[in-house]
KEKETI-622671 format. One record per residue (C-alpha): residue in three letters; x, y, z. Coordinates in steps of 0.5 Angstrom, whole numbers. Each point is the difference from the previous one (the first is absolute). Layout:
<nodes>
<node residu="ala" px="X" py="Y" pz="Z"/>
...
</nodes>
This chain:
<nodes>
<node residu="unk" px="-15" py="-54" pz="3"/>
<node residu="unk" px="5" py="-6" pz="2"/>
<node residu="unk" px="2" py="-2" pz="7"/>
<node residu="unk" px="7" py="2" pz="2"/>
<node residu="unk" px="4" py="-6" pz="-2"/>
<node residu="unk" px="-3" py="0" pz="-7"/>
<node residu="unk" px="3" py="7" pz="-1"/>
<node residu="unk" px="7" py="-3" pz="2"/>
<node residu="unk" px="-1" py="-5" pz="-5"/>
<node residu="unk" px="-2" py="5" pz="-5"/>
<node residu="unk" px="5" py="4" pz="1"/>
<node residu="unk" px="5" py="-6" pz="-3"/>
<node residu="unk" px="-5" py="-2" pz="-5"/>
<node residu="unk" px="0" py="6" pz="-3"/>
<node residu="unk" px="7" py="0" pz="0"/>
<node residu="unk" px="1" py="-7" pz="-4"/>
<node residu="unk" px="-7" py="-1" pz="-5"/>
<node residu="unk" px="-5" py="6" pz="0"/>
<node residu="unk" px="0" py="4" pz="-5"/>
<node residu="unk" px="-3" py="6" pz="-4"/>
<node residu="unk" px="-5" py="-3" pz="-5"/>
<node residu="unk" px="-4" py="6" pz="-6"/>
<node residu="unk" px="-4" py="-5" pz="-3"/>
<node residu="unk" px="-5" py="-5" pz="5"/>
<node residu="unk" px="-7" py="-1" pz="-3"/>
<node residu="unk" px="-6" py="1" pz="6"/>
<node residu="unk" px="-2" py="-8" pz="-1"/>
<node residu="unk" px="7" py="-1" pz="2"/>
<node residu="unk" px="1" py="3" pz="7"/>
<node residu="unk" px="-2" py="-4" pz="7"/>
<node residu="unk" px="1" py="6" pz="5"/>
<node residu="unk" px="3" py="7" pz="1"/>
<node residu="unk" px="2" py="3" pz="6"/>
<node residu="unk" px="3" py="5" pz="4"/>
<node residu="unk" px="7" py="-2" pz="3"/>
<node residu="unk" px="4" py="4" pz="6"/>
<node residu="unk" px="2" py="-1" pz="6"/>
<node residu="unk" px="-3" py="1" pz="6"/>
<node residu="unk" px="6" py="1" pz="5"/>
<node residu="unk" px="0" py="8" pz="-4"/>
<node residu="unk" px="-3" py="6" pz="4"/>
<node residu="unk" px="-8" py="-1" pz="-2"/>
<node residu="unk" px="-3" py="5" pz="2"/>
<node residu="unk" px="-3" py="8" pz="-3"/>
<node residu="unk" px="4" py="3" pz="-4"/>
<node residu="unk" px="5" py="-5" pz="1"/>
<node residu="unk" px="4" py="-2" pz="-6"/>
<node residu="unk" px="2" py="-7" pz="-1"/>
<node residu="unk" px="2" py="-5" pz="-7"/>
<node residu="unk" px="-4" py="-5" pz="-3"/>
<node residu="unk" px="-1" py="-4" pz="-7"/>
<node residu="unk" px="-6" py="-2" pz="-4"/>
<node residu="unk" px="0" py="-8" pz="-2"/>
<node residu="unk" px="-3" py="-3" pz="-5"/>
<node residu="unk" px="0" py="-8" pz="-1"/>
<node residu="unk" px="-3" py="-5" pz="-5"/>
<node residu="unk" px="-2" py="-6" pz="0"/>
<node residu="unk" px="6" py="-3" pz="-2"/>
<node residu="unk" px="3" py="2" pz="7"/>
<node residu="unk" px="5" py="5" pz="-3"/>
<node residu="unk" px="-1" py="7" pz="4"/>
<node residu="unk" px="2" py="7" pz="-3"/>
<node residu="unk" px="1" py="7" pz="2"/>
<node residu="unk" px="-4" py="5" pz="-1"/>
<node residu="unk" px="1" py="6" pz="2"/>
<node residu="unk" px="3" py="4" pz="-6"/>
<node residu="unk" px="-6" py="-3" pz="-6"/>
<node residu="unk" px="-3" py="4" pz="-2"/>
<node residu="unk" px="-6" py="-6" pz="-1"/>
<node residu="unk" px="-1" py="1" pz="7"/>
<node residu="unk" px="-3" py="5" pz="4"/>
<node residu="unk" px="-1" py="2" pz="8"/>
<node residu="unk" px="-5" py="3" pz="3"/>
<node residu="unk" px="-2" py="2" pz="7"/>
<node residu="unk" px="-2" py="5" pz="5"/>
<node residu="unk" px="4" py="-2" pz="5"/>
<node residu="unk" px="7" py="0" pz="-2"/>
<node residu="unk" px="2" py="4" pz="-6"/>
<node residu="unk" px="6" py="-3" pz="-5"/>
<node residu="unk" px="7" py="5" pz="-1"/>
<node residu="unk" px="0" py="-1" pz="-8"/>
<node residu="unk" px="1" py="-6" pz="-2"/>
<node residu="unk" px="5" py="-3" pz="5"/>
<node residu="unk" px="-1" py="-4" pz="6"/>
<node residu="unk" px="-1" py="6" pz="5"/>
<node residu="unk" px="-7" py="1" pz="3"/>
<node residu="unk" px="-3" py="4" pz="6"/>
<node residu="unk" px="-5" py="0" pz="3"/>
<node residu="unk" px="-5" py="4" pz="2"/>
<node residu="unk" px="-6" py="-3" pz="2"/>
<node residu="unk" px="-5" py="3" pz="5"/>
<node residu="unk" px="-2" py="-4" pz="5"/>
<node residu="unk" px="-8" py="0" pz="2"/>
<node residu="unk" px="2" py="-4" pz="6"/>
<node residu="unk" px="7" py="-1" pz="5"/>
<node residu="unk" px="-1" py="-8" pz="-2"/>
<node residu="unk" px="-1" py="2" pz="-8"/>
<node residu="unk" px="7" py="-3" pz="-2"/>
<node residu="unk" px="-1" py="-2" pz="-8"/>
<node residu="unk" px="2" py="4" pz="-6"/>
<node residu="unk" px="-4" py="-3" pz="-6"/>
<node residu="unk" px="3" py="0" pz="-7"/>
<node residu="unk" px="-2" py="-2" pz="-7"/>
<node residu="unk" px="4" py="-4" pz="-4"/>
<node residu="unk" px="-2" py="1" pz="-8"/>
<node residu="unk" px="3" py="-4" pz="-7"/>
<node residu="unk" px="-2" py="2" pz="-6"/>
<node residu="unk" px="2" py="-5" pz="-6"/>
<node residu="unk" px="-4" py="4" pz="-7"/>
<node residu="unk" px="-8" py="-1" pz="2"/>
<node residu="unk" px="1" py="-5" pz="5"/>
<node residu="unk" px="2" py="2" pz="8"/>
<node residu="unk" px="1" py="-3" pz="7"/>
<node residu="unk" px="-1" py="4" pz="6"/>
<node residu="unk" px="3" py="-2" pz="8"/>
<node residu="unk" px="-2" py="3" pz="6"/>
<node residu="unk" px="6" py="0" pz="6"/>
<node residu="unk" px="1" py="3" pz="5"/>
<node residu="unk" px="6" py="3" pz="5"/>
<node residu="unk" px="0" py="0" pz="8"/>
<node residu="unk" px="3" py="6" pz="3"/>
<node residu="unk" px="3" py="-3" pz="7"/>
<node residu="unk" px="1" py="8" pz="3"/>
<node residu="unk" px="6" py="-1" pz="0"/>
<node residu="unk" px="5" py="7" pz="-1"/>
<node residu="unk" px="-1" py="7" pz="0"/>
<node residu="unk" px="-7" py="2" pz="-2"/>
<node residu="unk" px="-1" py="5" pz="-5"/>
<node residu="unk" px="-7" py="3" pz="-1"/>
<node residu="unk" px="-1" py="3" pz="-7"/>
<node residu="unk" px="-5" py="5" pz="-1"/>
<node residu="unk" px="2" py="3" pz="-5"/>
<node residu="unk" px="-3" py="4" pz="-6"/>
<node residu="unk" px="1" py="-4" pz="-8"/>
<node residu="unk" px="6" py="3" pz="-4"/>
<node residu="unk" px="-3" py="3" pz="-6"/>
<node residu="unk" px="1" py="-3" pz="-7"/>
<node residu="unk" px="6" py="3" pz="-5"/>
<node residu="unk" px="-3" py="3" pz="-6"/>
<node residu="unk" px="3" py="-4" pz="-7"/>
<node residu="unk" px="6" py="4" pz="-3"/>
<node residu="unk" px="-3" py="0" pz="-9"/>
<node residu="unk" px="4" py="-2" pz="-5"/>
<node residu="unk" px="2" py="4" pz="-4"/>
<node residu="unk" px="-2" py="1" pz="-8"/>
<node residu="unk" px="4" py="-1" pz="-6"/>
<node residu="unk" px="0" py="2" pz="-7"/>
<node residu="unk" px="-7" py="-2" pz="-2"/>
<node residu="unk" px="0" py="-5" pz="-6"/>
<node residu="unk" px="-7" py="2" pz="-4"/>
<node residu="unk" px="-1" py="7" pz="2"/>
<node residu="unk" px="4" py="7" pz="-1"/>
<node residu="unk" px="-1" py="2" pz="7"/>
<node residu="unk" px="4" py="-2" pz="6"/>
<node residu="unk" px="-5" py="-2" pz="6"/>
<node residu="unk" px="0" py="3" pz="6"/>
<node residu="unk" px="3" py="-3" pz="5"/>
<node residu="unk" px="-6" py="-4" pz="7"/>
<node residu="unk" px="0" py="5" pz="5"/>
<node residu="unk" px="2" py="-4" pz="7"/>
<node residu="unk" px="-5" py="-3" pz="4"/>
<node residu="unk" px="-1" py="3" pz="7"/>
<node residu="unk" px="2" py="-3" pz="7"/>
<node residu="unk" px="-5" py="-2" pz="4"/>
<node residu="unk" px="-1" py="3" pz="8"/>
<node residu="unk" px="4" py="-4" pz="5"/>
<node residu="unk" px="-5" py="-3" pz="6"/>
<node residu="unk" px="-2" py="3" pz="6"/>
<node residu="unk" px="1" py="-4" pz="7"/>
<node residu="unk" px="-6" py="0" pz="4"/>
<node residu="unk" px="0" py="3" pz="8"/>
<node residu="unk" px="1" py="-6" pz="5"/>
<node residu="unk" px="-1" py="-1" pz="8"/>
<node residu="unk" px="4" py="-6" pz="3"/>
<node residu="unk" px="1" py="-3" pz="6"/>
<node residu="unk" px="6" py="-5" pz="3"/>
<node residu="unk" px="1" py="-3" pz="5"/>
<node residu="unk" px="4" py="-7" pz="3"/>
<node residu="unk" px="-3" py="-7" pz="2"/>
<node residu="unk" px="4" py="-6" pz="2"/>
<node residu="unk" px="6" py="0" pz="-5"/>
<node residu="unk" px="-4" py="3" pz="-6"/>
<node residu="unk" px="-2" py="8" pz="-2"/>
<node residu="unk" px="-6" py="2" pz="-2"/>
<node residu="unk" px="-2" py="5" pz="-5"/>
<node residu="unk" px="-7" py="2" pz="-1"/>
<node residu="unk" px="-1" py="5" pz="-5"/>
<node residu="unk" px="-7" py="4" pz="-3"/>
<node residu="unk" px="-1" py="6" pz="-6"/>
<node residu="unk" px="-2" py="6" pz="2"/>
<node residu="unk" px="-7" py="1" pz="-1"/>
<node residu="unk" px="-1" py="-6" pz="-4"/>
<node residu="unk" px="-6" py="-5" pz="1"/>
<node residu="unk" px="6" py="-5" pz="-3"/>
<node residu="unk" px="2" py="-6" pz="4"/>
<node residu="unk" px="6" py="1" pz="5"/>
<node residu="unk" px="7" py="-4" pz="-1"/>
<node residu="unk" px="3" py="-4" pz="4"/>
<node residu="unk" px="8" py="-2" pz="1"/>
<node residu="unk" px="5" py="-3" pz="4"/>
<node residu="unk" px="7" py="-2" pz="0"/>
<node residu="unk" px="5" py="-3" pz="6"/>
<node residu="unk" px="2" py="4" pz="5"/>
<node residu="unk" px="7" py="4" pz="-1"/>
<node residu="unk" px="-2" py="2" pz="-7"/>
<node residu="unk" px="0" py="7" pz="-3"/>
<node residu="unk" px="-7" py="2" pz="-3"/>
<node residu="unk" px="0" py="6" pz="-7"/>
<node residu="unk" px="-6" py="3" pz="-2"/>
<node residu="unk" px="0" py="4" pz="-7"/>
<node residu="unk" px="-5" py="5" pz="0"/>
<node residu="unk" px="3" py="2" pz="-6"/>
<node residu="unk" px="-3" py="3" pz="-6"/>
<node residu="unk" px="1" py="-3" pz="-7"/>
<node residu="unk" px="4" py="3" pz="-5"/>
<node residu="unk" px="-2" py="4" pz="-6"/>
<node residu="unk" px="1" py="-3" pz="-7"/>
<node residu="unk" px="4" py="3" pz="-5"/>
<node residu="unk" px="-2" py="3" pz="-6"/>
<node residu="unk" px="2" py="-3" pz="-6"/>
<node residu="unk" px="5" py="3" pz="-5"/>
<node residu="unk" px="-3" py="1" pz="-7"/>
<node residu="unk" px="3" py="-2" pz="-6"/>
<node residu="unk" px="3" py="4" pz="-6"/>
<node residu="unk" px="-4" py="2" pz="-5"/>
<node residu="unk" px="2" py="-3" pz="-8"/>
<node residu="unk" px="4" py="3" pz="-5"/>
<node residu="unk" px="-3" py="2" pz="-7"/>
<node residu="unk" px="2" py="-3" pz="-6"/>
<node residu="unk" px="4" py="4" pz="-5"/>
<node residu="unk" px="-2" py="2" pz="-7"/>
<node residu="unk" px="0" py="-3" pz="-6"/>
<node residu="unk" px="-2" py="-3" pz="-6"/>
<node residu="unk" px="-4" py="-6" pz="-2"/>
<node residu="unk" px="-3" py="-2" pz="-7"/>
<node residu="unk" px="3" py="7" pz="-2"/>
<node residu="unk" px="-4" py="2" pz="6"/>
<node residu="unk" px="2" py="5" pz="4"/>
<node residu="unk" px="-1" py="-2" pz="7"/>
<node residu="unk" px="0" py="6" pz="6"/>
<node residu="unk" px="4" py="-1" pz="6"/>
<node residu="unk" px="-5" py="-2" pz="7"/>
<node residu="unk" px="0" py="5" pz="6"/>
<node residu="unk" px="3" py="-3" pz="6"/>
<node residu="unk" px="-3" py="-3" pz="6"/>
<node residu="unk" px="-1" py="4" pz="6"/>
<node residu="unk" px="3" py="-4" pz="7"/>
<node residu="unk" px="-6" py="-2" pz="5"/>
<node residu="unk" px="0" py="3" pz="7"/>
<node residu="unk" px="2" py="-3" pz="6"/>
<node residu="unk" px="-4" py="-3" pz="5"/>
<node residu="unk" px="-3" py="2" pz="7"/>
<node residu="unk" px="3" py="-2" pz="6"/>
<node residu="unk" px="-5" py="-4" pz="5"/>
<node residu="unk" px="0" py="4" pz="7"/>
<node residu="unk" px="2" py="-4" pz="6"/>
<node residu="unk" px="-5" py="-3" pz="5"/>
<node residu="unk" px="-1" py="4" pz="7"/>
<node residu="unk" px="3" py="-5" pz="5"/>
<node residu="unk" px="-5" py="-2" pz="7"/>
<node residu="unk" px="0" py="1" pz="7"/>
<node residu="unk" px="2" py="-5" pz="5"/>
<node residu="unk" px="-2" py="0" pz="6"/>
<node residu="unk" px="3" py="-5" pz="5"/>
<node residu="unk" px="-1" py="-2" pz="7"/>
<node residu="unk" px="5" py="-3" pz="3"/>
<node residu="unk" px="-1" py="-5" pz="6"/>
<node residu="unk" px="3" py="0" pz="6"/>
<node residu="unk" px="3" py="-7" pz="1"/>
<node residu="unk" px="3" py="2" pz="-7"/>
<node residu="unk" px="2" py="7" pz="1"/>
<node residu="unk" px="7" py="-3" pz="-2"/>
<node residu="unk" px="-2" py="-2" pz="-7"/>
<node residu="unk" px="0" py="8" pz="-2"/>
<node residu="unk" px="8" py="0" pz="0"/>
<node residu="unk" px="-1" py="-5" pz="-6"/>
<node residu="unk" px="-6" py="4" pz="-2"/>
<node residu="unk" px="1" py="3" pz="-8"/>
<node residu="unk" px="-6" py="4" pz="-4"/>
<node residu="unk" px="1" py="3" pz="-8"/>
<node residu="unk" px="-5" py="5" pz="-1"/>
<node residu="unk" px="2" py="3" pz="-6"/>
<node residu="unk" px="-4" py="4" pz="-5"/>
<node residu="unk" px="0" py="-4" pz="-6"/>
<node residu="unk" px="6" py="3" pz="-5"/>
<node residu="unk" px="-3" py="3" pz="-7"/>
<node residu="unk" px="1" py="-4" pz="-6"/>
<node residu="unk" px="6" py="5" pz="-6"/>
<node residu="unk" px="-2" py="3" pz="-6"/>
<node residu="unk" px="0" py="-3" pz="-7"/>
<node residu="unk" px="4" py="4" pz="-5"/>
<node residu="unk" px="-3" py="2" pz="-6"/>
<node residu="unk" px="2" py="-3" pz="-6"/>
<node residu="unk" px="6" py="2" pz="-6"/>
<node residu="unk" px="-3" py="4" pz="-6"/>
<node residu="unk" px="0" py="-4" pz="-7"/>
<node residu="unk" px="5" py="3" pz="-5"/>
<node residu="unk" px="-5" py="3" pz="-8"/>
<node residu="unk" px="3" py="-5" pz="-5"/>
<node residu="unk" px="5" py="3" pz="-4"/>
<node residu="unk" px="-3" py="4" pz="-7"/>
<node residu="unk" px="2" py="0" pz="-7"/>
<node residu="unk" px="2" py="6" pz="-3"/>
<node residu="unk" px="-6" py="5" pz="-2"/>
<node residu="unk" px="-4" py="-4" pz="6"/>
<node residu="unk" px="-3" py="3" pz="6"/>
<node residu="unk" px="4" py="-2" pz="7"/>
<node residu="unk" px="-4" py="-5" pz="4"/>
<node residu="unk" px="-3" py="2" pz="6"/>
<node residu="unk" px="4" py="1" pz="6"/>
<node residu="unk" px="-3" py="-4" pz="7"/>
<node residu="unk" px="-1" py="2" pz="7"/>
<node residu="unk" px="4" py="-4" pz="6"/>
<node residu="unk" px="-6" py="-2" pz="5"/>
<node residu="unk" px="0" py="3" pz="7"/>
<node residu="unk" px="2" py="-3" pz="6"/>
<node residu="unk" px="-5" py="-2" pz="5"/>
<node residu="unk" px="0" py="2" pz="6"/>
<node residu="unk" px="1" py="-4" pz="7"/>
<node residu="unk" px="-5" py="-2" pz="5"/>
<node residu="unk" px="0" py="3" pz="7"/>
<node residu="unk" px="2" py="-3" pz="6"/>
<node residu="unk" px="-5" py="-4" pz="5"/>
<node residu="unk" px="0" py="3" pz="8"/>
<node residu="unk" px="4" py="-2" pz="5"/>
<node residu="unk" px="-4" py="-5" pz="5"/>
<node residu="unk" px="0" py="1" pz="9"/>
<node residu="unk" px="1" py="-6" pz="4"/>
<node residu="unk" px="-3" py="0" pz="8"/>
<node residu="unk" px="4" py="-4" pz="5"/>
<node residu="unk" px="-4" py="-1" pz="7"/>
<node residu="unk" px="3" py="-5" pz="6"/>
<node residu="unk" px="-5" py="-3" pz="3"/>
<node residu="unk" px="-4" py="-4" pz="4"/>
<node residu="unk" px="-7" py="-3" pz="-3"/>
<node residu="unk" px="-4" py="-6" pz="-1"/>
<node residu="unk" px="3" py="-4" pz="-5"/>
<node residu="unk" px="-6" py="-6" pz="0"/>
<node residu="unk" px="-4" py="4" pz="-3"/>
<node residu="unk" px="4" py="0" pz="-7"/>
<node residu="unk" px="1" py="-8" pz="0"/>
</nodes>
């Protein structure tokens, strides 16, 4: 990352010499990095923008963010898409652990270069804390098939896959509290040996917790089974006419993930902060059917032929089933915060 004077100049550059480049072999590149500004709210579950550059040894430096050549990887921040919107969502193992680390990967046929950066989270902004459960994975909609070119018969059409379940969100007690100018955010799972996590941000924030449960994927819809050839005569061969494909059947639904507990002790020098105080502890929503595909149509017969077979349209899946709804605990009280530092 770049001081903020750079990003000034950068902004202007990028306005008169960068440039998107789809062909940069790895012999030719200096550096990547991850370009932003630090005068962004940086801190969990802030949204904020960014750029990803690349530089050749001629000085000439490129945007990156839409090549497919490049890729972005990190635990600590995650990408919307292909645009310059990130999130972070680091989980702090102490209150003074501000560095979100990234990967930067360009891949050119057999050869690669891979740079390591990082992002520094200044605690500014509200504070959103995302426990959530991972959205289930969308079974793929099937192609649907045509007249075959050898056979006589239509195919039948792929059955869709089934959504896979959404994530549950685990169960959770956390402590808050203020010192000097800063609030403090102490949190740890539930009957787990896993480490605890820790935040902060400037005190005047609002704080979010999403305990929710991830979403059921959905069920793919099958495809249409194929059509039958019609009859007719080759090399004085009568040739009957093919059946028709049966549809596939749809996809299953993935089931919503269960939301978790939240139990939250509040203290009394920040009593205040639970008007700013939101929580989301929804059962993860059930992923749809697939519908079933379209029966084929039998291929036309010859006069005297025997009609083609009719086909079977494919059953729909059926949808998943919604996760449980999670609880939330609030105590205002007074307790001995050093022990969480």
């Amino acid at each position: 990352m770049k001081n903020p004077f750079y990003w000034f100049c950068f902004i202007l550059f990028l306005n008169t010499s960068c440039s998107s480049v789809k062909n940069i072999k790895v012999s030719q590149i200096e550096a990547i990095w991850f370009e932003y500004s630090p005068n962004q709210n940086l801190n969990n579950g802030s949204k904020f923008e960014g750029e990803i550059i690349l530089q050749t040894y001629d000085g000439k430096q490129h945007q990156m963010t839409k090549n497919n050549k490049l890729s972005f990887s990190s635990g600590d921040v995650i990408r919307s898409g292909t645009s310059k919107s990130y999130t972070i969502v680091k989980k702090s193992n102490s209150f003074e652990d501000n560095t979100c680390f990234i990967s930067l990967k360009y891949t050119h046929r057999d050869e690669t270069y891979v740079a390591k950066d990082s992002v520094l989270m200044n605690f500014q902004g509200p504070l959103k804390i995302l426990y959530n459960g991972a959205h289930g994975i969308s079974g793929k909609n099937q192609r649907n098939r045509g007249t075959p070119l050898l056979w006589r018969d239509g195919k039948d059409g792929e059955p869709g896959p089934n959504g896979t379940n959404g994530g549950s969100s685990k169960n959770y007690t956390v402590h808050i509290w203020n010192k000097e100018d800063m609030t403090y955010v102490y949190a740890r799972e539930n009957n787990s040996n896993t480490a605890p996590f820790y935040y902060k941000m400037t005190q005047g924030n609002s704080i979010y917790f999403d305990l929710s449960g991830g979403r059921g994927g959905n069920g793919g819809n099958a495809g249409d089974g194929g059509n039958g050839k019609d009859g007719d005569i080759k090399n004085e061969k009568m040739r009957r006419a093919g059946d028709a494909g049966n549809g596939g059947n749809g996809g299953n639904g993935g089931n919503g993930g269960n939301a978790g507990n939240l139990n939250l002790y509040i203290h009394e020098n920040c009593a205040e902060i639970e008007s700013v105080l939101t929580t989301k502890t929804n059962g993860g929503r059930y992923g749809s059917l697939g519908i079933g595909g379209k029966r084929g149509a039998p291929g036309t017969p010859l006069s005297g032929q025997q009609a083609g077979r009719q086909g079977f349209p494919g059953a729909n899946g059926v949808e998943g089933f919604k996760g449980m709804e999670g609880s939330v605990q609030k105590y205002i009280q007074s307790f001995d915060y050093t022990v969480f530092q």
